[in-house]
BARO-229799 format. One record per residue (C-alpha): residue in three letters; z, y, x. Coordinates in pm, whole numbers, plus 50000, padded with zeros to 5 digits. Example, Ala and Ser with C-alpha at 12.3 -4.5 7.8 and 13.67 -1.06 7.14 Angstrom:
BEGIN
ALA507804955051230
SER507144989451367
***
This chain:
BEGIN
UNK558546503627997
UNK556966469927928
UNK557926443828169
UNK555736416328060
UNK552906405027859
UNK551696369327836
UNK549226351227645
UNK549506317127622
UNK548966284427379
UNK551166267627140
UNK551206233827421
UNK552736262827676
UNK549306267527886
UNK549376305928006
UNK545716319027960
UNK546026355228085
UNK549566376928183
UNK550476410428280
UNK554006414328486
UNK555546448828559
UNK559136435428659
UNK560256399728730
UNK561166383728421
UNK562436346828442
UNK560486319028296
UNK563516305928076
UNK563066337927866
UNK559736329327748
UNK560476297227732
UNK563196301327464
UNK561086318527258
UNK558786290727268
UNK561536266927173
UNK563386284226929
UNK560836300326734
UNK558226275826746
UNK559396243426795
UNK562916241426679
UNK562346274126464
UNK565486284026456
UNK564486322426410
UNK561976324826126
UNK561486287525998
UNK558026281525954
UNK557296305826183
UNK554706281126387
UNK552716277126039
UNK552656314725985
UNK549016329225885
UNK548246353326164
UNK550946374326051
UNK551096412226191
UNK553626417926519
UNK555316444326282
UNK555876413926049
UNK557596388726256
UNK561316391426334
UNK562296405226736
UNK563576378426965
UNK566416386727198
UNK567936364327527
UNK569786382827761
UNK568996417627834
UNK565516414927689
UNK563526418827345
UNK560416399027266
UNK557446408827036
UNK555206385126972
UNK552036376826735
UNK550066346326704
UNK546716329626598
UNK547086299726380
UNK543546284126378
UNK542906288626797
UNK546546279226894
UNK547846313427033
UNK550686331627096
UNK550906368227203
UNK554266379427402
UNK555586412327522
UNK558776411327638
UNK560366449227729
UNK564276457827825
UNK566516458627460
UNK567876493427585
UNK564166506927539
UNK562796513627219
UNK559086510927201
UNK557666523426877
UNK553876510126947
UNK554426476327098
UNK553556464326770
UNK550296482126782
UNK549596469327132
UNK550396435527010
UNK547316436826725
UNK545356455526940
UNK545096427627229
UNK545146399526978
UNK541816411926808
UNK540216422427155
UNK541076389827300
UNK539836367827039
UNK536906392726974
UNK535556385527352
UNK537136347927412
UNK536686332827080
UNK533556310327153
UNK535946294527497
UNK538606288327295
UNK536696269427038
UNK535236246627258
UNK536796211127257
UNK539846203527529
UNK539826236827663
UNK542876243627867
UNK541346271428096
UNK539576300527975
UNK537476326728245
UNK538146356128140
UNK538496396228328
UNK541046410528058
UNK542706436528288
UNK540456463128226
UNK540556458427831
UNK544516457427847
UNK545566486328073
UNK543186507927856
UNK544956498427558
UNK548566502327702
UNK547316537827856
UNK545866549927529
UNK549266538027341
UNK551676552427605
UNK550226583527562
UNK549726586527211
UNK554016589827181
UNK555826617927272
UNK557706612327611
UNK560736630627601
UNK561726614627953
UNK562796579728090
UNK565086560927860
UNK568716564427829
UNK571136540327948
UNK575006537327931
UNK576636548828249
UNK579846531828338
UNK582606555428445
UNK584706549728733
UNK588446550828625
UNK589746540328965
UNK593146563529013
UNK592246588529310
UNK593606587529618
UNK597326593629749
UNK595426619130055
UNK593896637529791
UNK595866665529734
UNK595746691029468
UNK594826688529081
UNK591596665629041
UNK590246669228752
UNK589766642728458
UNK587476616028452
UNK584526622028276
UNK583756607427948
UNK581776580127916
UNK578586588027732
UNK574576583627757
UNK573536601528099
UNK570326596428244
UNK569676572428447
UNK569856576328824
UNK566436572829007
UNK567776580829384
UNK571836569229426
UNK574046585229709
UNK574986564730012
UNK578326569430234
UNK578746554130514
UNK582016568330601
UNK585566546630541
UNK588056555930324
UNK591056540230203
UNK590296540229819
UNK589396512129642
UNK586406533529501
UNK584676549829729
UNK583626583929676
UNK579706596429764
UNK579986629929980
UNK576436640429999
UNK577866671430227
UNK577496659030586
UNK577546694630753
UNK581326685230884
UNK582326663131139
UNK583006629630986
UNK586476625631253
UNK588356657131196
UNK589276683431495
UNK592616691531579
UNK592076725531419
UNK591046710631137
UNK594146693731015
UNK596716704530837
UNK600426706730843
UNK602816692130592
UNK603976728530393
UNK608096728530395
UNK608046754430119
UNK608826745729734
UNK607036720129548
UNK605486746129324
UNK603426762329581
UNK600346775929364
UNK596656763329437
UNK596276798029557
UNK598766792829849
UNK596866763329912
UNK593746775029904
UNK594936805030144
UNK596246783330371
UNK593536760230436
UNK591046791930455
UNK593636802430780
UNK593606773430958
UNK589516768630944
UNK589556804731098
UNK591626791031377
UNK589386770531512
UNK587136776431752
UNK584366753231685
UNK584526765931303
UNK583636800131431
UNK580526791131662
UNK579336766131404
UNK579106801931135
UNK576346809431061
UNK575026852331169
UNK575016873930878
UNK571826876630740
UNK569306909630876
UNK568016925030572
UNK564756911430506
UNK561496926930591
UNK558296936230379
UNK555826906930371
UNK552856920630533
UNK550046925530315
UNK546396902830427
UNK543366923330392
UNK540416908430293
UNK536756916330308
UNK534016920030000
UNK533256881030109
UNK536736867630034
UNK537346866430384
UNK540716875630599
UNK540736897130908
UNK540366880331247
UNK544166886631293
UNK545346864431053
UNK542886840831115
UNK545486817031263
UNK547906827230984
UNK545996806530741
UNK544276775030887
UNK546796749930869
UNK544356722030879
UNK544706714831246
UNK546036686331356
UNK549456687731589
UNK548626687331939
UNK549056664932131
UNK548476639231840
UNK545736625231666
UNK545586631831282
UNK547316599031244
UNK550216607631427
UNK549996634831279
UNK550876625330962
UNK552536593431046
UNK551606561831017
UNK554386551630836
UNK554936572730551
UNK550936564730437
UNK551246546730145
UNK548816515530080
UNK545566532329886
UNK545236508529522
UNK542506484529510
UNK539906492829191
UNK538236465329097
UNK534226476129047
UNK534096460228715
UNK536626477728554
UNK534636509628476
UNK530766502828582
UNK528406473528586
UNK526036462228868
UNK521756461728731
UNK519646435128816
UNK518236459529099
UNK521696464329286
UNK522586498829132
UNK526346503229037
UNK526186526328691
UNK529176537628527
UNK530106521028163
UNK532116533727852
UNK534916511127848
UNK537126529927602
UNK533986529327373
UNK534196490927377
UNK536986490827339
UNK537106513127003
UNK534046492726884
UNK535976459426865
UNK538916471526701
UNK536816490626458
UNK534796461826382
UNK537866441926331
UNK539786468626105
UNK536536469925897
UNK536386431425853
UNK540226431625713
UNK539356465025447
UNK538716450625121
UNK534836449224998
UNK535956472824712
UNK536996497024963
UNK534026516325101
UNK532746515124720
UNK535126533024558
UNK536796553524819
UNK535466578125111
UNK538716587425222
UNK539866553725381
UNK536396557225638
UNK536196570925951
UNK534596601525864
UNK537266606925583
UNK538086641725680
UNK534476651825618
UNK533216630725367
UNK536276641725122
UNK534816673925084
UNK532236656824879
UNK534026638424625
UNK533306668224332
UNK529696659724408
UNK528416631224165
UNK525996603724219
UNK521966608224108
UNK522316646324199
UNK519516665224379
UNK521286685124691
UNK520836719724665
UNK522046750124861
UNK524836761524619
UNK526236727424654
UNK526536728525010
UNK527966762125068
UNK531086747625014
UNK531616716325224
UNK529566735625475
UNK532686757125533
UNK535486729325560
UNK533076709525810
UNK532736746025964
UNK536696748326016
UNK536856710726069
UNK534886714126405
UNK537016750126517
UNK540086726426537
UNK538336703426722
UNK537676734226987
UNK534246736026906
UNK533026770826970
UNK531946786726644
UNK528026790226746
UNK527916755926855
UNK529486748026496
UNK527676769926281
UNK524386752526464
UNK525636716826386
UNK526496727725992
UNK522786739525985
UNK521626707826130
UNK523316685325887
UNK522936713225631
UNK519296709025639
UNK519336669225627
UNK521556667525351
UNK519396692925090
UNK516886677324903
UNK518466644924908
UNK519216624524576
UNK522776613124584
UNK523216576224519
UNK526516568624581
UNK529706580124807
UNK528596554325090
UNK525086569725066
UNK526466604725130
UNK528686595025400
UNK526196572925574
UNK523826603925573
UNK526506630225696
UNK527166604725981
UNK523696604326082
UNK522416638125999
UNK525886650226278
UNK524856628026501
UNK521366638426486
UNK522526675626533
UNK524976666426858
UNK522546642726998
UNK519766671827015
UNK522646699127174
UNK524576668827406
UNK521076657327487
UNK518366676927652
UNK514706676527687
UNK514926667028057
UNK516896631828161
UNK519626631828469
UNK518756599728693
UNK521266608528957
UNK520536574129154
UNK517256577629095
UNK517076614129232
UNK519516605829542
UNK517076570529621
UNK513656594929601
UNK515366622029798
UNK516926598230099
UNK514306571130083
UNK510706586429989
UNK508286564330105
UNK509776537529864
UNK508996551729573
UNK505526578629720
UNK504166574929986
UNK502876617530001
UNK506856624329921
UNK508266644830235
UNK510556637130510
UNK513976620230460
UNK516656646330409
UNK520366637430310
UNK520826646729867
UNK523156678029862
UNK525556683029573
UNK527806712529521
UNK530716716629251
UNK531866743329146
UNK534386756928853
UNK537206779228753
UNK540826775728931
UNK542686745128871
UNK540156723828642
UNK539806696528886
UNK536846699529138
UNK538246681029449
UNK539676650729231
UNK536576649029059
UNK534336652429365
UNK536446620929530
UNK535736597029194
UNK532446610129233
UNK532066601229645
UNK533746566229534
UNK531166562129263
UNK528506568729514
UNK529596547229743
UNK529646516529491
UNK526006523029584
UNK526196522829929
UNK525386557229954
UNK526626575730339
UNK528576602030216
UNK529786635930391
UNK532146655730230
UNK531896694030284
UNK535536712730257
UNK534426743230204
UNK537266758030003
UNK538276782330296
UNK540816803830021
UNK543286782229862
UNK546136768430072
UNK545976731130163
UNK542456725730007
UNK541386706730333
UNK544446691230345
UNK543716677229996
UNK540356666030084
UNK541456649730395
UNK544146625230237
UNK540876618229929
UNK538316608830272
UNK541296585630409
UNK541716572530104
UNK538356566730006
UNK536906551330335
UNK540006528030363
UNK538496514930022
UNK534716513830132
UNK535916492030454
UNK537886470130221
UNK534966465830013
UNK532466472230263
UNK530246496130079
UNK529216528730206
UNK530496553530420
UNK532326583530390
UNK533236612130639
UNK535026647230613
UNK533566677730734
UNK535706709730797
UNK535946741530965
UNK539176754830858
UNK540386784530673
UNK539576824930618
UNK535566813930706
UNK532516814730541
UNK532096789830315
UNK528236795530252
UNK528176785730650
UNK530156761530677
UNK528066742230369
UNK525006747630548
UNK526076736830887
UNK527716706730696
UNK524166698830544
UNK522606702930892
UNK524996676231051
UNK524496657130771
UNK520636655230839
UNK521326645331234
UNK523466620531155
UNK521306604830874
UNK524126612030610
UNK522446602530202
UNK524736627730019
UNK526576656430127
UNK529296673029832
UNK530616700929855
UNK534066713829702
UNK533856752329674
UNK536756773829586
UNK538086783429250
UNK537366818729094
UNK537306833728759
UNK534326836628590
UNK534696873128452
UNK535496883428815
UNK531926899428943
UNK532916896329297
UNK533936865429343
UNK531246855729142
UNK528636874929333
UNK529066846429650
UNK527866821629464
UNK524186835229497
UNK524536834629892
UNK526086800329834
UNK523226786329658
UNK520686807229963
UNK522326793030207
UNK523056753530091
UNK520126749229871
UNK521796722629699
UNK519946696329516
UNK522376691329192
UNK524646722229130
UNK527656709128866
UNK530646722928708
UNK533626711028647
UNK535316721028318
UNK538576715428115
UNK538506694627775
UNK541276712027672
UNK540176749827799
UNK538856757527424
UNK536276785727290
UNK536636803027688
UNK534616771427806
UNK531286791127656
UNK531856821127859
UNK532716800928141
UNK529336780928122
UNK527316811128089
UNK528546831528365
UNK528786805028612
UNK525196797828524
UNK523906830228551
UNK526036827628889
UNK523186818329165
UNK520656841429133
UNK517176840029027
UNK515896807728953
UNK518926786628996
UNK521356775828764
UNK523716748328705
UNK522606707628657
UNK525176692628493
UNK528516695328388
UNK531516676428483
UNK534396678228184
UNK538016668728270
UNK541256656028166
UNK539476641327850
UNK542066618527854
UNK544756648327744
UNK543016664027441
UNK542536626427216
UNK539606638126979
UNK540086675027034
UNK536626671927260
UNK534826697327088
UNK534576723327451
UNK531816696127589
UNK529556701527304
UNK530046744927309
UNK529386743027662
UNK526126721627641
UNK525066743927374
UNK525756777727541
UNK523696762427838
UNK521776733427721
UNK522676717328050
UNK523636680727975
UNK527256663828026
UNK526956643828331
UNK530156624928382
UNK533656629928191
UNK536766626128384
UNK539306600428206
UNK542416598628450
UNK543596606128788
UNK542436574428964
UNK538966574529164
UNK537806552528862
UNK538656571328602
UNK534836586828541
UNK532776579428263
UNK529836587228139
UNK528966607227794
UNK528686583327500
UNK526726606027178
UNK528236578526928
UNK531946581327067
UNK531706621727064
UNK531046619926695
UNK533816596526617
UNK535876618226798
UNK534276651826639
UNK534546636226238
UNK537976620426292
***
């Protein structure tokens, strides 16, 4: 775990810093004086041309290790300083990485003459980096530290054999340590977790000094002590009955709809509050942690006309160090070799094919088929990559070859071409747009019809994500100022409303902080109808002048007809405006059945809007299940789910998909 990161000057100004654990300023400082003004470490160290992190020697004062970089020509120095137990493999990376990014976007403040403050919003850039890095290792669990072992001699009331002291080794380190508070005599104390006994023994309790032989066996012992607890009386009414043997669990019915019998009705809601209380008594004040501020600007931008859209940041992010890599390759590079680019893994599969050749079929039959399985492991679908072979298939024949670059620069754009026509459809998605025409009609016509609150369901198989992805969707919203009611109609799966309870807190403690929007919760419960309950939620959202109303449905397989068949009442009854689902990045050639059946889901005439893909921040560039569902459907990719915070959505980038797809 990193437990600092600072960026400062060679004159000791700090420009930007990151702490995760207090780390005292002498540290730093003896870098600073060792290394670069005494340099006692690596002499000429201070005169050292931009040399790589991996390059410069590690730094060690006290209990910690320190990285560090620098920047000859602006005056820089980059620090991370991290616990010497730890081993961090890619704090070198993370180094080079934030040099490059930081000089990228601060270059032309740091150039300007007597500059000793620089404005600059590098929290976003950094936490992406050391998220992306974290993750890219395998984490076999928290560190390993050495344990010291107690060799304190036991006590002289202990009786019996003890056994050795354990050995001292690498254990794991201890998150939660055991308290006593009892007294003992020792000059160790022991930890007795076990507090079902008195902690001042009863009379019964103790025992007698044995006048038989020294050499009575443990058994004796044991036997002995096992009397004398019988004896006592309290011992006796503090055992516990013998258990009844247990009963059958009693089986719930439940009706075509999904629904339970009236009987166990109360069985299942477990959304009520206690009574007597009010929901935050319920749950006590106390044990609610403090909800995380997210700072707007760290994954959307504000337009000239107030809106609050969502921005790429990891695409930025991946442009600058790309840029930068390229500027460091040699000129000779790209010329002469196709295998060093970014599309290496594709464009290799035309190094038989030499320059001033005509393209014909025969010569593509070949690469066809390794870009073919090159897209399966990226969890493409095979229709959607037989269709994007085609598409760069046709592009490519007829062509006269005129060098690698000119191949390469032709794939890129002829895949592109291909994913931009399946990951982009004929009709746009303005979702502000469509809420702002919907909720406020005379601004934009004045024949448009009354005002009526926007109404957006989400639906999707078990466990993808709808209810997290439904709150960073309400907290998106209500960057907008949108009034937002959230529907809990997921009346099947234990502590759904719970869930979306503790998301509402959450999110309107962050709208008052910010004061922007409103949010409220609307519930009925468990074993109910949940086309009902969405459109009585959409009715008191149109009394109370609510702009959005989302609602979180329950999860159901999409090969199971009957589950699937409620979906059409759903859609009869709610008539929502925007109908999305919420897939898995990582759910693989299944997500094209998935698409199709929940889209085929809500009867004539209605199908699905958008899609919502998940946990894209689990798969790295395995990404191909957004482009097989978008062409099973050709309903567009709407938002992609990057984390587990309520700013962790982003929107669909065609350029970063292909990088992702070619790498």
């Amino acid at each position: 775990m990193l437990d600092s990161f600072e960026i400062l000057t060679t004159s000791g100004v700090v420009l930007w810093s990151r702490s995760y654990d207090l780390v005292a300023p002498s540290i730093i400082n003896g870098l600073i004086r060792d290394v670069f003004i005494e340099e006692r470490v690596l002499p000429g160290a201070s005169a050292a041309d931009d040399a790589s992190a991996a390059r410069n020697p590690l730094y060690k004062k006290d209990k910690y290790t320190l990285k560090w970089t620098s920047v000859k020509d602006l005056g820089l120095i980059f620090v991370a300083v991290y616990q010497s137990l730890l081993q961090l493999s890619w704090i070198d990376k993370l180094l080079d990485n934030i040099k490059t990014l930081f000089i990228d976007l601060y270059s032309d403040q740091l150039r300007k003459p007597h500059t000793s403050v620089v404005e600059c919003d590098f929290d976003a850039y950094f936490d992406q980096q050391l998220r992306e890095l974290e993750g890219s290792v395998d984490n076999r669990g928290p560190p390993l530290r050495l344990q010291e072992t107690d060799f304190t001699p036991p006590s002289s009331s202990d009786t019996g054999d003890e056994p050795p002291p354990p050995i001292p080794g690498l254990l794991q380190a201890s998150t939660k340590p055991l308290h006593s508070n009892a007294t003992s005599t020792d000059a160790t104390p022991i930890p007795t977790p076990d507090t079902s006994r008195p902690t001042t023994p009863l009379v019964g309790h103790l025992l007698s000094g044995s006048a038989g032989p020294k050499g009575t066996s443990r058994r004796a012992k044991k036997a002995a002590a096992l009397s004398a607890n019988i004896s006592s009386g309290e011992e006796t009414s503090r055992r516990k009955p013998k258990p009844t043997k247990p009963t059958s669990k009693k089986l719930r019915k439940w009706d075509a709809d999904g629904v339970a019998d009236e009987d166990d009705e109360k069985t299942l809601d477990y959304s009520a509050t206690s009574p007597g209380g009010e929901e935050g008594e319920a749950l006590g004040e106390t044990a609610r942690a403090a909800v995380e501020d997210i700072r707007p600007e760290t994954f959307g931008t504000r337009t000239g006309k107030g809106q609050f859209v969502l921005k790429d940041l990891d695409n930025e992010v991946h442009s600058i160090l790309q840029g930068a890599n390229a500027k460091k390759a040699p000129a000779t590079t790209a010329s002469t070799s196709v295998l060093g680019s970014s599309l290496g893994a594709i464009s290799g599969l035309f190094r038989n094919i030499v320059g001033g050749k005509v393209l014909t079929k025969a010569d593509l039959d070949k690469p066809m088929r390794g870009i073919e399985e090159h897209l399966l492991k990226k969890n493409v679908a095979r229709e959607a990559a037989v269709r994007l072979c085609e598409g760069v298939e046709r592009e490519l024949i007829g062509i006269k070859t005129g060098s690698f670059e000119s191949v390469e620069a032709t794939i890129r754009t002829s895949m592109e071409s291909s994913l931009r026509k399946i990951l982009t459809p004929t009709t746009s998605l303005d979702l502000l747009r469509a809420i702002t025409s919907t909720t406020s009609p005379f601004a934009l016509t004045p024949l448009a019809p009354s005002r009526r609150p926007y109404v957006i369901s989400i639906v999707g198989v078990n466990g993808v994500g709808k209810s997290t992805n439904l709150s960073k969707l309400a907290f998106f919203l209500l960057q907008n100022d949108f009034k937002i009611l959230i529907a809990a109609c997921d009346t099947f799966r234990s502590g759904a409303v719970e869930q979306l309870r503790v998301h509402a807190r959450n999110l309107k403690e962050l709208a008052q902080r910010e004061g922007r929007g409103e949010v409220e919760l609307f519930e009925k419960g468990y074993g109910k109808d949940a086309a009902n309950i969405a459109k009585d939620a959409v009715a008191y959202a149109a009394a109370y002048r609510f702009d959005v109303v989302l609602i979180d449905t329950a999860g159901r397989r999409h090969n199971d007809a009957r589950l699937m068949s409620n979906l059409e009442k759903f859609a009869q009854l709610a008539q929502p405006d925007q109908i999305f689902m919420v897939g898995e990045a990582l759910v693989g050639s299944d997500s094209v059945a998935q698409a199709r059946n929940f889209n085929a889901a809500f009867g004539a005439g209605r199908h699905l809007d958008g899609f919502i893909i998940s946990k894209c921040d689990t798969v790295g560039d395995m990404v191909g299940s957004l482009v097989s569902m978008v062409h099973a459907t050709g309903i567009p990719v709407v938002f992609l789910g990057v984390g587990q915070h309520y700013g962790d959505l982003r929107t669909l980038n065609v350029g970063w998909a292909v990088d992702m797809l070619m790498s």
